[in-house]
C-alpha positions in Angstrom: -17.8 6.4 -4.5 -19.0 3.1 -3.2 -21.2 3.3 -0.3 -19.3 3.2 3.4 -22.6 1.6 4.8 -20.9 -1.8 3.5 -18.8 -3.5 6.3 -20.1 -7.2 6.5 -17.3 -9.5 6.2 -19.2 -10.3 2.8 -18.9 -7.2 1.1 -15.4 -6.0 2.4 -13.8 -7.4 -0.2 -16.9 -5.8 -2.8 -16.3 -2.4 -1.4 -12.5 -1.9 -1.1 -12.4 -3.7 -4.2 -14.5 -1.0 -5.8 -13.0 1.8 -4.3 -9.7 0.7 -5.1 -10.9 0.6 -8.7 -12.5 3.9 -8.6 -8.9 5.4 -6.9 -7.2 4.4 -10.1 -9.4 6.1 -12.0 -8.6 9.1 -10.1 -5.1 8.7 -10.2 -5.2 8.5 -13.7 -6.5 11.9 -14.1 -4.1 13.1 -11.6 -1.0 11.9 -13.6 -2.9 13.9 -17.0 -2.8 16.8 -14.5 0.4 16.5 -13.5 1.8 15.8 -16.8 0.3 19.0 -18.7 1.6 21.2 -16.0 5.4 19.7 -15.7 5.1 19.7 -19.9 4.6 24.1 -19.7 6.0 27.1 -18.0 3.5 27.4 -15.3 3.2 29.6 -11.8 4.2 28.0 -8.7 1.2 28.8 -7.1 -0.6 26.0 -9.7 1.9 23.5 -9.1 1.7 23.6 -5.8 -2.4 23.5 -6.0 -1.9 20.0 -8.2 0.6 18.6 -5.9 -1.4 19.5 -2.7 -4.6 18.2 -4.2 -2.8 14.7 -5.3 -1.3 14.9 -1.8 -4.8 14.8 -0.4 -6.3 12.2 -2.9 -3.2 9.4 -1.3 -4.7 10.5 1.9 -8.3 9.7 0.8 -6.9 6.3 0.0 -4.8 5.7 3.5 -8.2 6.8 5.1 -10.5 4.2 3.2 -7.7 1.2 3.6 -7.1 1.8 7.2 -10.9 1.5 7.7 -11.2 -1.2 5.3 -8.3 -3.0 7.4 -10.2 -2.9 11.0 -13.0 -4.6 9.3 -10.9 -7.9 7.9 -6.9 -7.3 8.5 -6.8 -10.7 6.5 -8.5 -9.6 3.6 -6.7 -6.8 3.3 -3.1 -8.7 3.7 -3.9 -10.9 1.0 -5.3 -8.3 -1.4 -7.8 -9.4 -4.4 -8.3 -7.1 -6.2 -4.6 -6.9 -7.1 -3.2 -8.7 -9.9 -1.0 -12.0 -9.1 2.4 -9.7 -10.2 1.0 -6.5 -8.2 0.7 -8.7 -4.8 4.1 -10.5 -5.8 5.9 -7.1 -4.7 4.0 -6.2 -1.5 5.0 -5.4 1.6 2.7 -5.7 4.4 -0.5 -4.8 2.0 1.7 -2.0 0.0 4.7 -0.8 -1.7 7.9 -0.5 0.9 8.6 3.3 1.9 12.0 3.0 0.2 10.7 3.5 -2.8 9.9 6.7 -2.9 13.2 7.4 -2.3 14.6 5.3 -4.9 12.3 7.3 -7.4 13.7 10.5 -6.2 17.3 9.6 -7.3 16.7 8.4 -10.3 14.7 11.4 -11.6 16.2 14.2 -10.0 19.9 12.9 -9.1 21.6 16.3 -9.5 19.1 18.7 -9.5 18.7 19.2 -5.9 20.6 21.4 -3.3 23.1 20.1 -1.1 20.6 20.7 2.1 18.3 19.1 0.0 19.9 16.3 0.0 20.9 16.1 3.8 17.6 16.0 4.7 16.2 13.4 2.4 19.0 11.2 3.4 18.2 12.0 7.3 14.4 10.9 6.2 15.4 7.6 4.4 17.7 6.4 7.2 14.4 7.4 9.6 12.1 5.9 7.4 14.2 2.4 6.7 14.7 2.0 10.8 10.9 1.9 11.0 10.7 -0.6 8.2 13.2 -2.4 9.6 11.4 -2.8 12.5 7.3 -3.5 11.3 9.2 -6.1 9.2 11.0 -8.0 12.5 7.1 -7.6 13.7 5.8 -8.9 10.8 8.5 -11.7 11.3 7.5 -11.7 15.1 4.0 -12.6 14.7 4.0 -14.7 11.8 6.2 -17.3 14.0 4.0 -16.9 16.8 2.1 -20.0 15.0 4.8 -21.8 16.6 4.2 -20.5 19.8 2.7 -22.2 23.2 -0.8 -21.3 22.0 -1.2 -22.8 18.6 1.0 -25.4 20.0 -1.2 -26.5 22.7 -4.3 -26.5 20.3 -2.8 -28.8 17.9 -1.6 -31.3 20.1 -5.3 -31.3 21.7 -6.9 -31.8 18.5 -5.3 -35.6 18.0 -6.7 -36.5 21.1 -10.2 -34.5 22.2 -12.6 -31.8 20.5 -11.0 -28.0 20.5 -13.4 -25.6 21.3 -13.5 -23.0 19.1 -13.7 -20.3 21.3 -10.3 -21.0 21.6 -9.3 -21.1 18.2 -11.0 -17.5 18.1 -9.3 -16.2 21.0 -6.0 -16.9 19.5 -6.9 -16.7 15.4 -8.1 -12.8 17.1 -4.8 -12.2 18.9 -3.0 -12.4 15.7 -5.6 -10.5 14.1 -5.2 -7.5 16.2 -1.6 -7.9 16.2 -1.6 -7.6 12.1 -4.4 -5.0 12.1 -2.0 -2.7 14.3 0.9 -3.9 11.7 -0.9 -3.1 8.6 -2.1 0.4 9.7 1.8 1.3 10.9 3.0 0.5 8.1 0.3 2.6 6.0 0.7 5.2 8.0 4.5 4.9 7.5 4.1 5.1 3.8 1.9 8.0 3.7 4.0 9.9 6.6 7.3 9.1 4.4 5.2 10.3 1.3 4.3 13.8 2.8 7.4 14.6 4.2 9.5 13.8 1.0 7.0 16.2 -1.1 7.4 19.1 1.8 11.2 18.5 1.2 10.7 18.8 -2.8 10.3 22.4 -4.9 6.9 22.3 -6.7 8.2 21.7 -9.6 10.1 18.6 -8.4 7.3 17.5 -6.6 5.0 17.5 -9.3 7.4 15.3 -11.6 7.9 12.7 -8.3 4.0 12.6 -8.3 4.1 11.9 -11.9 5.9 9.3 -11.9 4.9 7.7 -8.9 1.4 7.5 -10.5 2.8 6.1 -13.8 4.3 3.3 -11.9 1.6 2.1 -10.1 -0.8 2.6 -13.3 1.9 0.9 -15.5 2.4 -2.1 -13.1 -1.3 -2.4 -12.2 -1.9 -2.6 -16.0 0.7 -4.9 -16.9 -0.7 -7.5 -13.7 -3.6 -7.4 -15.1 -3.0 -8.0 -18.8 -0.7 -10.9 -17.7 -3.2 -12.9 -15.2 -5.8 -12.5 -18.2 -3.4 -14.0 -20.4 -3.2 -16.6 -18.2 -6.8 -17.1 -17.5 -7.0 -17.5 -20.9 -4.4 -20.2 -21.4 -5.8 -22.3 -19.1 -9.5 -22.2 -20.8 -8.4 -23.0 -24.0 -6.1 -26.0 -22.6 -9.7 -27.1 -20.4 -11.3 -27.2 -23.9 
């Protein structure tokens, strides 16, 4: 695991960057786990040891990005170490909650009970009225660069020097505002996450896991193959 010592402005960008790496490796050998064990007849007891201990290894990763996001909110927003097609479908530094629901239907449509099925569809309507409203925030303070503030900055700089102590003061205003943002929303996503599992048998739980890890894999890898493909276009065309 890289080292948490790491939290210059530099490095933040090294270190999430590695961990991030290092977390797909893990979730790799999850979805082998979880793969074997939904393939046999197994106990409930050991499905319900691979799905807690996947449970915790999300948690791990909420953990590390929220810390990661105190130290540059910005960095975090705009994501590097994703590919181009990986940041393409983010919402506020991350998949939308909905998704786990729409993962749910499609692999276990009519296999679950009819109370079930109440309370996922209580969850998604809870979980979609919080997304509904990080994204008016996210709408909020992105057209707050319109606002008095920013306004009042510009119109000084035709005329006289800005200070920028107060380009900080405001530039850190927003910052704070997206930091709060970004870790709501995580937290959102992990919350949503847990409480769909708890709502799941074992077994089900263990194929949602499954796939959910064979998505991100899958699109992770298919980002990355494309944007070198790309890279290497544009060398050969520089030749």
């Amino acid at each position: 695991m890289a080292s948490t010592s790491r939290s210059s402005s530099t490095s933040d960008d090294v270190y999430f960057g590695d961990f991030f790496k290092e977390w797909l490796v893990t979730l790799q050998s999850d979805l082998e786990q979880l793969n074997f064990l939904s393939s046999q007849v197994h106990l409930e007891v050991e499905l319900e040891n691979i799905v807690g201990r996947v449970v915790s290894h999300y948690q791990h990763y909420y953990e590390t990005k929220s810390r990661a996001t105190r130290e540059n909110v910005l960095l975090l927003l705009s994501s590097p170490w994703l590919s181009t097609y990986e940041r393409s479908l983010l919402w506020i530094s991350g998949f939308r909650p909905g998704v786990s629901f729409r993962l749910v239907e499609t692999l276990l449509g009519g296999e679950l009970s009819s109370d079930q099925v109440q309370k996922i569809k209580r969850l998604k309507a809870e979980t979609s009225a919080q997304e509904k409203a990080l994204s008016n925030e996210m709408a909020r303070i992105q057209e707050s660069v319109a606002g008095p503030s920013w306004m009042e900055i510009c119109n000084r700089m035709d005329t006289q020097v800005v200070c920028n102590g107060d380009v900080d003061q405001v530039i850190g205003k927003i910052k704070g505002e997206l930091t709060d943002l970004a870790i709501n929303a995580d937290n959102l996503r992990a919350t949503t996450g847990r409480k769909l599992i708890n709502i799941l048998s074992p077994v089900h739980a263990t194929k949602v896991l499954a796939a959910t890890a064979r998505l991100q894999l899958r699109v992770n890898a298919w980002g990355v193959m494309k944007d070198a493909d790309r890279m290497a276009r544009m060398a050969s065309s520089s030749v």
